[in-house]
C-alpha positions in Angstrom: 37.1 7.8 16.6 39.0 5.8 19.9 35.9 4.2 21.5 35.2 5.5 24.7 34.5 3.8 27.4 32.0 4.4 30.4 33.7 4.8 34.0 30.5 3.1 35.6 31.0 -0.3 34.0 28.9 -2.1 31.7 26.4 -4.6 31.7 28.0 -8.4 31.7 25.6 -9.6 28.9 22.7 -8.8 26.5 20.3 -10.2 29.0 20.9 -8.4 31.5 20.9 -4.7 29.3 17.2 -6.5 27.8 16.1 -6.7 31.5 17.4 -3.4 33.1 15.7 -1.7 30.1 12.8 -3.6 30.1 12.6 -3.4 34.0 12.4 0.6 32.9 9.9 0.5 30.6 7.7 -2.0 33.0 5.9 0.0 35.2 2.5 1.2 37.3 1.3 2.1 33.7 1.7 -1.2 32.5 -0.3 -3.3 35.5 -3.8 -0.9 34.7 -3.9 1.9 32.2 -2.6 -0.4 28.9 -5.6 -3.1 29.8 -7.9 -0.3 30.3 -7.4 1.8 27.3 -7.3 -0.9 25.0 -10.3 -2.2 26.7 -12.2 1.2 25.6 -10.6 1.3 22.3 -11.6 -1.1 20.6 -9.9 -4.4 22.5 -8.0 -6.0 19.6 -8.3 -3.4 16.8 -6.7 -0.6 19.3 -4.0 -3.5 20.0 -3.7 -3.5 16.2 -2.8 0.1 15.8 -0.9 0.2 19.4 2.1 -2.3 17.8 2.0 -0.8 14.0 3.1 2.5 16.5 5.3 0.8 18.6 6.8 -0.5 15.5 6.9 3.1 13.8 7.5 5.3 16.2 8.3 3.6 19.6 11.1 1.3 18.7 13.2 4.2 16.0 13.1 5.8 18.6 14.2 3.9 21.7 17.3 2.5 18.7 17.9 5.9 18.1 18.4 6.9 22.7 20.6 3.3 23.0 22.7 4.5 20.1 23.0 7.8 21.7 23.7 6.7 25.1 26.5 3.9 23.7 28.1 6.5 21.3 28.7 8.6 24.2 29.4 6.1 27.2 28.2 9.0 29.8 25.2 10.6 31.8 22.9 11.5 29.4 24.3 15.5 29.7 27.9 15.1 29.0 26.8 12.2 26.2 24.7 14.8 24.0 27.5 17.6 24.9 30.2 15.5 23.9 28.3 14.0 20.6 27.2 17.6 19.6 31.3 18.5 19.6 32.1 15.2 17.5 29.0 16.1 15.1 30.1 19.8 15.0 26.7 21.1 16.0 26.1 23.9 18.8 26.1 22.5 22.1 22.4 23.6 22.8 21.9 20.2 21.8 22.9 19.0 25.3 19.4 19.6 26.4 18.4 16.6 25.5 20.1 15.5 28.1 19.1 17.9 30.6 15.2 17.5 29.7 15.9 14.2 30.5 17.5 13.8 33.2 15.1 16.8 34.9 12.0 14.6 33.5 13.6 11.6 35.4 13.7 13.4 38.4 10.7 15.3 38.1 8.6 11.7 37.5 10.6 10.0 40.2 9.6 12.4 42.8 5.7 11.7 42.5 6.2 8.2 41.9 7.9 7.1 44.9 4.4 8.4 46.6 2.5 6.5 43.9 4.5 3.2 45.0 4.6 4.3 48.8 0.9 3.7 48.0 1.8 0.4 47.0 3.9 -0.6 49.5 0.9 0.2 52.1 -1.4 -2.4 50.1 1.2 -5.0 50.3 0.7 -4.8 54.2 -2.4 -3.9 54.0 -3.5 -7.4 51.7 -1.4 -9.8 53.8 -2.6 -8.4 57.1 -6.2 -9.6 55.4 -7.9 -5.8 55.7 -9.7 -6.4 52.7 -11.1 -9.2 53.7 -15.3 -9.0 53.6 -14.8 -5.2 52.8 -17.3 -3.4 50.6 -17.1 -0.6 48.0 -17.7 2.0 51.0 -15.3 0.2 53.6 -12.2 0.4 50.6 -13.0 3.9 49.7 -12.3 4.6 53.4 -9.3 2.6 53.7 -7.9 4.4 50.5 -9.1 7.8 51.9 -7.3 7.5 55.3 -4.2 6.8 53.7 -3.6 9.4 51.0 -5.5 11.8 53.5 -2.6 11.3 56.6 0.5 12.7 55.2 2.5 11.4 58.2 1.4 8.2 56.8 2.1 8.8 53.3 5.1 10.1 53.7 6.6 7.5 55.6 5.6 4.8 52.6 7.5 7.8 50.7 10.4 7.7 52.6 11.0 4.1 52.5 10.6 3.6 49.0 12.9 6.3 47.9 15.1 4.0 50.2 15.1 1.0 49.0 15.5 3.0 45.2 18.9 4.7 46.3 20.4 1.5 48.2 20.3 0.1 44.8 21.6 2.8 42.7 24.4 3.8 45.5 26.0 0.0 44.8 26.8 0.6 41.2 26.4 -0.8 37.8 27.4 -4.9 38.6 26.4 -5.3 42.4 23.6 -2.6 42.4 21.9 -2.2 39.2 22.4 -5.2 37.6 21.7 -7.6 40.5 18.5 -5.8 41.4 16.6 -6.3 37.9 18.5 -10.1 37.5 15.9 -10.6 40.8 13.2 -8.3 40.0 12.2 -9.1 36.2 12.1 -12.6 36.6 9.9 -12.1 40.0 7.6 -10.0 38.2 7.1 -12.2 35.2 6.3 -15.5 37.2 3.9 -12.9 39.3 2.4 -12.7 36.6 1.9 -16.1 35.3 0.5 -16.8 39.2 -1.7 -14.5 38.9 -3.2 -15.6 35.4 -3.3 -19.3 36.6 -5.7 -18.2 39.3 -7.8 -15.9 36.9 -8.0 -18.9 34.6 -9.9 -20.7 37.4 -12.3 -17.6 38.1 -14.8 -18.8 35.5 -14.4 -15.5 33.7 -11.3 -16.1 32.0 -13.2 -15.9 28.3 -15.1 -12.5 29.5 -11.5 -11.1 30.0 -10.2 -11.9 26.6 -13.0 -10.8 25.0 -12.9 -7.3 26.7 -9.1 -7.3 25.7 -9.3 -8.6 22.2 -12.4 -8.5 20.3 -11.7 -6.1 17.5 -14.2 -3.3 17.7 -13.0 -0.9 14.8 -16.2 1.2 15.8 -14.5 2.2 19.3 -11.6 2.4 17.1 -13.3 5.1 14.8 -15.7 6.8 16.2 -15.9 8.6 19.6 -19.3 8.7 21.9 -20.8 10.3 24.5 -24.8 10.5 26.0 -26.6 13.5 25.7 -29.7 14.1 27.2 -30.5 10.6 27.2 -29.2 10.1 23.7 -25.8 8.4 22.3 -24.1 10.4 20.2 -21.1 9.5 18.2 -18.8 11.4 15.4 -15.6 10.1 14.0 -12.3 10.9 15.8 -8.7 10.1 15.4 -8.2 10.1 19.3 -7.8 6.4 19.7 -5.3 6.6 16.9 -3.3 9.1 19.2 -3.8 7.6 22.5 -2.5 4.3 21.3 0.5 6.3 19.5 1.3 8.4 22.8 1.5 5.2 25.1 3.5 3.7 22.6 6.0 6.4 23.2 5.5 6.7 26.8 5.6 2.8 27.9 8.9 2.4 26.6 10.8 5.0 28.9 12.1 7.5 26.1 12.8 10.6 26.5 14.0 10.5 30.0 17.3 9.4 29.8 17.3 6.3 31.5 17.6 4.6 27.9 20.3 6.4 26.7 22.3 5.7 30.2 21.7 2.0 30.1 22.5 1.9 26.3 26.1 3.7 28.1 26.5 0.2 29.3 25.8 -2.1 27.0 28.3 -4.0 25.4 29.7 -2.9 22.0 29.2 -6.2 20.2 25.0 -6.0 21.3 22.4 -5.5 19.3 20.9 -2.2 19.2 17.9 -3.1 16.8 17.1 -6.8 18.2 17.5 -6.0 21.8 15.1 -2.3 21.4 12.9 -5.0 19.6 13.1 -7.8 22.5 12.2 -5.0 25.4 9.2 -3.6 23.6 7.8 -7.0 23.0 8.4 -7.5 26.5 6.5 -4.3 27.6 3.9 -5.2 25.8 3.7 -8.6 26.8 3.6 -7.4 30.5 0.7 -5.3 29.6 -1.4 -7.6 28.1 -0.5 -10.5 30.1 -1.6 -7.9 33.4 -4.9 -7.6 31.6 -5.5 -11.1 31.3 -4.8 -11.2 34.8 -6.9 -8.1 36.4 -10.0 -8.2 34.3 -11.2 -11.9 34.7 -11.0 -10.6 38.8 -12.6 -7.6 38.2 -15.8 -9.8 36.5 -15.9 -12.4 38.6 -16.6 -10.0 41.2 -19.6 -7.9 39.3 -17.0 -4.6 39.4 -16.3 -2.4 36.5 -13.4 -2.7 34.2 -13.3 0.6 33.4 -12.2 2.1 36.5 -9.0 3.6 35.3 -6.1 4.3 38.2 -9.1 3.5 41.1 -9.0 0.1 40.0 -5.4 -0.9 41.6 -6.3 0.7 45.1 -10.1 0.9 45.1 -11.7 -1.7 43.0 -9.6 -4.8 42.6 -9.3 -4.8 46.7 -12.8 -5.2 47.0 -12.4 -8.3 44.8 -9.2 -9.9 46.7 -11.6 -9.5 50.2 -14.5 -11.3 48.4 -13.0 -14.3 46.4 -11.2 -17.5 48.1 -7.5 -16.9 48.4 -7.5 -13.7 48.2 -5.6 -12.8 51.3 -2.8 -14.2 49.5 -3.6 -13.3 45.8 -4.0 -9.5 46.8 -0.6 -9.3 48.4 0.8 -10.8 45.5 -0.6 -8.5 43.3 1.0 -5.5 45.6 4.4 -7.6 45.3 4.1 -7.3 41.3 3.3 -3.9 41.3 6.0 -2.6 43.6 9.0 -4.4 41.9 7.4 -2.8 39.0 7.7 0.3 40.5 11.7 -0.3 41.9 12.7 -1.0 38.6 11.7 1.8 36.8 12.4 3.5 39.5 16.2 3.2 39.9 16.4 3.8 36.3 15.2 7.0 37.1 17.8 8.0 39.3 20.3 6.6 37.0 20.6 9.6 34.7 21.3 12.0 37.5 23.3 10.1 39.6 26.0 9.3 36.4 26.6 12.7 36.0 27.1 13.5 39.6 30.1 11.4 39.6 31.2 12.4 36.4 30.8 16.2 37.0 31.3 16.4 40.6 34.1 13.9 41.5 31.2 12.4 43.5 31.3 8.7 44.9 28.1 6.5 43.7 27.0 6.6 47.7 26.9 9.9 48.2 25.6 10.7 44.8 23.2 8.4 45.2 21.8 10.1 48.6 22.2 13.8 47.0 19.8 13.1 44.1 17.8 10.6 46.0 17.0 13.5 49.1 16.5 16.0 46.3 14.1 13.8 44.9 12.4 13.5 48.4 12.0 16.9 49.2 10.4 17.4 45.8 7.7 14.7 46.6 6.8 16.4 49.7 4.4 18.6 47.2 3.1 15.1 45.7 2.6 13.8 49.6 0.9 17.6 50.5 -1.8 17.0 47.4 -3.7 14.7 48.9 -4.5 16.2 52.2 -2.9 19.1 53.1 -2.4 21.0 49.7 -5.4 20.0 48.2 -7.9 22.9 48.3 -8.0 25.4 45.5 -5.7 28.0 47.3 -3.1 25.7 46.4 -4.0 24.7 43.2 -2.5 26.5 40.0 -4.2 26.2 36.8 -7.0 24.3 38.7 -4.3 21.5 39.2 -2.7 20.2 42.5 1.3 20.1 42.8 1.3 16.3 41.9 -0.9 17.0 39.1 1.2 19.6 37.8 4.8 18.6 37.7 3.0 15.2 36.0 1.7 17.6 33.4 5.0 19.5 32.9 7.0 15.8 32.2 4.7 13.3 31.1 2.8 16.2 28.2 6.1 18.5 27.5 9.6 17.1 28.5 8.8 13.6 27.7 7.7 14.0 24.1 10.2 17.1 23.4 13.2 15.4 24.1 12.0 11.8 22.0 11.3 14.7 19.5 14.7 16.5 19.8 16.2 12.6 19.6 14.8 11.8 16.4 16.1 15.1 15.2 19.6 14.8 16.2 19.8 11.4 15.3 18.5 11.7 12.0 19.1 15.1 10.4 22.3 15.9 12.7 24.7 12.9 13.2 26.4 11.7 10.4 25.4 8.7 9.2 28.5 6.8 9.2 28.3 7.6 12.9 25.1 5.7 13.2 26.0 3.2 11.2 29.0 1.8 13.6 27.0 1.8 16.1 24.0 -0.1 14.5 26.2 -2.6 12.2 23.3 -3.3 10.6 22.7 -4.4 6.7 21.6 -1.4 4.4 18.4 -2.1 4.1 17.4 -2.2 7.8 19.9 1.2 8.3 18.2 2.6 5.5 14.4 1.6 7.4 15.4 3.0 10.5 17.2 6.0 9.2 13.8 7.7 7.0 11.4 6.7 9.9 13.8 8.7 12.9 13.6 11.4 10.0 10.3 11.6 8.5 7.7 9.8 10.1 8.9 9.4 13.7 9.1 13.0 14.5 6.3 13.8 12.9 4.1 11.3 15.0 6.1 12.5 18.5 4.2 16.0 17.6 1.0 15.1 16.7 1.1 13.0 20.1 2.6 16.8 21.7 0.1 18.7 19.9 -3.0 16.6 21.1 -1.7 16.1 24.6 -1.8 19.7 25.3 -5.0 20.5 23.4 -6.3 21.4 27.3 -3.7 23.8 27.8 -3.2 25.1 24.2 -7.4 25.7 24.9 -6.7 27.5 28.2 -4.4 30.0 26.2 -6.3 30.8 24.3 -9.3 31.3 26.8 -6.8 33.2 28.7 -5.4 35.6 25.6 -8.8 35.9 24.6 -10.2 37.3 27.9 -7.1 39.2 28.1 -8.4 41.4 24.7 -11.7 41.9 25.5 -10.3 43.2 28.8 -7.7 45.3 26.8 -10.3 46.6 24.5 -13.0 47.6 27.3 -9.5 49.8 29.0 -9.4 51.2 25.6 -13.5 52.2 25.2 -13.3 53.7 28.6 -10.4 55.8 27.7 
């Protein structure tokens, strides 16, 4: 086969692929929900289990999307069109692709509100209004921004902006110049930020809650009733660690396989998926070294979940020395967090536009990223305007919804459809050019993407929609009885 190339460019070095994809994976997620889970799950036994699935199922996987996306040198769409042709396999396998790329665009357009959010707290902590706050006085703050869409919006708007001025200059000047600034930014951040939690006297505390081993947490599940704790064994933990494993690492969205469209052909697929999920991990655990010492030098609780970027740890940044300027660092870290995931984002859709559509990057760029807009007006509307339950479908909000629909369905179903194709459709001397590996680390890869890989990405699709696969059958259930009582009084 005549190696194609892509007509975006490619990435100038392996560096520079390790820290576009890594500034994918690194995101909100990383800064709070990987310190708090593993925090409730058993500190260092959960962390235990979280890299055995990284190892297992996360990074297969992500080898398996940057073998794709080089393969096929295109948007995610025409990549899994073109390689379903070469593999003489029906072309329904392009929707790996378009799950993708819709995902992408569906998570993008709640988001950019998400890191409007942020983008408020950055002005918000350097203009010192957390200063001497309480609990009540941040609530309110937090309340009277979500609550004003005007307000919300407008943070919206702007960071949508800055995503598309990035995207719009290309591969070399836009892409790669953005995470060449942004990665390194975030990871010295970071190392501030752990320098001054070092000197908070609860440094120790925060490692503990991070990584004592507590296989109990690990095992069993508890909850008080009446009073009472009572616990019974449960594989949850298990899944939760295996889900974020998948999640964290940007698969099944397409902006993996379009980066891997870039990368040079001489790379390594399996050292550099290895690098970036070290990387993401790293980020995660280095964030929890960084937040938690804060959150117990200040008496607050750790396990706060998403309240304790915008509600919790501003309450400590008003009460501790330096905090004015520690707080607005810590909004810095998490909106280039948020810009680089984000413009991987648009990526996907943005590739094919100028592929497809004869487009030029600029004005695909402000198609897709206006699209994108217009769908997070229902993300800006959940908060305030949209929130009461006339709105609500399912008993969930818009935002809550479309999150649903691609972090719980799309996401896993395409990693799934990826492992499938990979492993079961392409040929194997195929994968093999593309990996130039030794047989025994092909051979590795090649039963895990068949056997064990897939199997994982559906017990993480099954237990992620237990809720909905519950409501169903509430629903189908109801829908009988009703049937039957037509019938009786026929």
């Amino acid at each position: 086969m005549t190696e194609r190339q892509s007509i975006h460019g490619q990435w100038s070095s392996r560096l520079v692929f390790i820290l576009a994809a890594t500034g994918s994976a690194v995101g909100l997620g990383n800064i709070w929900k990987f310190p708090y889970i593993t925090g409730e799950h058993g500190g260092g036994a959960f962390v235990i289990v979280y890299l055995l699935c990284i190892a297992v199922v996360g990074i297969p996987i992500m080898m398996a999307e940057i073998m794709l996306g080089r393969r096929g040198r295109q948007s995610p769409i025409n990549t899994m069109a073109d390689l379903s042709k070469e593999e003489g396999a029906n072309g329904g396998w392009s929707l790996i692709g378009w799950s993708g790329v819709l995902a992408g665009f569906f998570i993008l357009s709640y988001y950019s509100v998400i890191a409007g959010w942020a983008l408020a707290y950055v002005v918000r902590a350097g203009a010192g209004t957390f200063t001497g706050v309480d609990a009540a006085g941040i609530q309110t703050i937090f309340n009277d921004l979500i609550s004003d869409p005007e307000r919300v919006l407008a943070w919206h708007t702007l960071f949508m902006l800055m995503s598309m001025f990035v995207v719009a200059k290309g591969v070399k000047a836009g892409l790669e110049k953005a995470v060449t600034y942004l990665m390194p930014a975030l990871f010295v951040l970071l190392i501030v930020l752990v320098g001054y939690a070092m000197n908070t006297g609860y440094f120790v505390q925060g490692l503990e809650f991070l990584f004592t081993p507590d296989f109990n947490k690990l095992i069993y599940e508890c909850e008080v009733v009446a009073g009472l704790e009572q616990c019974e064994i449960s594989g949850s933990p298990v899944l939760v660690a295996l889900g974020h494993a998948f999640f964290t690492l940007s698969l099944g969205m397409g902006a993996i396989m379009v980066y891997g469209s870039y990368m040079p052909k001489k790379t390594s697929i399996a050292g550099s998926a290895v690098l970036i999920a070290g990387l993401d991990t790293m980020v995660a655990l280095v964030a929890g070294m960084a937040i938690f010492p804060i959150v117990f030098a200040n008496g607050l609780e750790p396990g706060a979940g998403p309240g304790l970027i915008f509600q919790t740890l501003p309450i400590a940044f008003g009460a501790m020395p330096g905090g004015h300027f520690f707080g607005t660092l810590f909004f810095v870290l998490l909106v280039f967090a948020a810009w680089s995931s984000a413009i991987s984002l648009i990526e996907p859709a943005v590739a094919w536009l100028v592929e497809n559509r004869n487009m030029t990057r600029i004005r695909a760029s402000v198609w897709i990223g206006l699209t994108t807009w217009v769908l997070g007006l229902g993300s800006v509307f959940s908060f305030n305007i949209w929130s009461g339950d006339e709105f609500k479908l399912f008993d969930r909000t818009f935002f809550d919804l479309l999150d649903y629909l691609a972090a719980n369905i799309m996401l896993p179903l395409g990693g799934l459809l990826i492992a499938i194709f990979s492993g079961w459709i392409m040929k194997t001397a195929a994968s093999q050019d593309e990996f130039a590996m030794r047989p025994a680390g092909y051979k590795f890869w090649w039963n895990l993407i068949r056997y064990f890989s897939p199997l994982a990405v559906i017990a993480v699709l099954v237990y992620a929609n237990i809720p909905l696969i519950k409501g169903l059958k509430v629903l189908l259930t109801s829908s009988m009885i009703s049937s039957q009582q037509v019938i009786g009084i026929v």
